[in-house]
C-alpha positions in Angstrom: 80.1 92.5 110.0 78.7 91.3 106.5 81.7 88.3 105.4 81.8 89.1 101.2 84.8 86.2 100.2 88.0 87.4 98.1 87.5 88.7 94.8 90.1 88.8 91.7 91.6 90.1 90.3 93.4 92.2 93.9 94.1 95.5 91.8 97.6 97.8 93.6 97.5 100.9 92.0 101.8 101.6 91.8 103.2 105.1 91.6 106.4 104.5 89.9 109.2 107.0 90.7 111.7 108.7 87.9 114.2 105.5 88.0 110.8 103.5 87.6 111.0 102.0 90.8 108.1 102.0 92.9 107.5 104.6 95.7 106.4 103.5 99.1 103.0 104.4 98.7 100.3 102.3 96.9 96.6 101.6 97.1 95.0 97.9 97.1 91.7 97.3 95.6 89.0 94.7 95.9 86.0 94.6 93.6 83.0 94.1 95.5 81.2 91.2 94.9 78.2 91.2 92.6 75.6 90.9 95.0 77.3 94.1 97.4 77.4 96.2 94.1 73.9 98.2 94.5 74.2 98.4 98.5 77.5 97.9 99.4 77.8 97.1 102.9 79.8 100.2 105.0 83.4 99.8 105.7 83.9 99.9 109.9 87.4 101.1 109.3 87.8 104.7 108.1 90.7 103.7 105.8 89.0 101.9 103.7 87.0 103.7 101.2 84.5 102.6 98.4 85.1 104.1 95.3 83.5 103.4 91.8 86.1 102.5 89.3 85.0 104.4 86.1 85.2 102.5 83.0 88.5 102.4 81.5 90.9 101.5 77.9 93.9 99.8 79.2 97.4 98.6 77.6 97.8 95.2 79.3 100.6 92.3 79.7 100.3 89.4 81.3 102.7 87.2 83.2 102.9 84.1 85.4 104.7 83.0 88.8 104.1 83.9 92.8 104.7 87.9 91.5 106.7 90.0 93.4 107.2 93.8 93.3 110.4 93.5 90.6 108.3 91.1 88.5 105.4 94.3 87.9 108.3 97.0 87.8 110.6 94.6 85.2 106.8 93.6 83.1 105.7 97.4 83.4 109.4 98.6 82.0 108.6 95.5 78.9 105.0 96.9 78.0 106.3 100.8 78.4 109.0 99.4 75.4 106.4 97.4 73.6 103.9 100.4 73.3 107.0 103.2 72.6 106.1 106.4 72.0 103.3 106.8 70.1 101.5 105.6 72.8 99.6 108.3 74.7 98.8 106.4 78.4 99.1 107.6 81.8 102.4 107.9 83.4 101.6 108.8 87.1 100.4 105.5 88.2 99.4 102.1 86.4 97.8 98.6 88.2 99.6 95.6 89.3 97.1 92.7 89.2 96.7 89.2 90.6 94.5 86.7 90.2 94.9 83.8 92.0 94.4 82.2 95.6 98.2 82.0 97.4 97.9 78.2 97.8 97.6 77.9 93.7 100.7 76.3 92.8 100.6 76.5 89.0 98.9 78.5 86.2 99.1 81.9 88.4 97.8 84.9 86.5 99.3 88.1 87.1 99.1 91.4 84.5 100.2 95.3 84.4 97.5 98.0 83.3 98.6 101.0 81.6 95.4 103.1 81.3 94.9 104.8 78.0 94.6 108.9 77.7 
């Protein structure tokens, strides 16, 4: 009952399959607004979880347009080249962000997180 606003950046945590698409299943995030951190308010629908998001070290890219999902798998593919190797991040899942309002016309910020091992 307790109206918090939208947040950014809205965080999808993709599990990429073996041809690097993305499976069907994914998990949208909100950060709770600075206010809600110490006593969050509790969710009415058991789906929705709150979960503390431990620090984290991440290999980032950053890109711009109304994203869709090819834009995060083709920008995920282009910082997987970037970083090669040598690299030692985690391979299971990685974070498709946006941070911008729909009605934003211009300027749109959108990045992929690779978390660090």
């Amino acid at each position: 009952g307790v109206g918090m606003g939208m947040t950014a950046p809205v965080s999808i945590t993709a599990f990429p399959a073996e041809d690097g698409s993305l499976q069907q299943k994914v998990k949208v995030s909100l950060r709770i607004p600075s206010q809600f951190q110490a006593n969050p308010p509790c969710p009415s629908d058991e789906s929705i979880k709150i979960e503390e998001r431990q620090g984290m070290t991440i290999y980032s890219t950053q890109f711009g347009g109304y994203a869709q999902e090819m834009d995060y798998v083709n920008y995920a593919a282009k910082l997987k080249a970037a970083l090669g190797s040598e690299a030692a991040y985690r391979k299971d899942f990685y974070f498709c962000n946006g941070y911008d309002p729909p009605m934003k016309l211009y300027g749109r910020r959108n990045e992929v997180w690779f978390v660090k091992e």
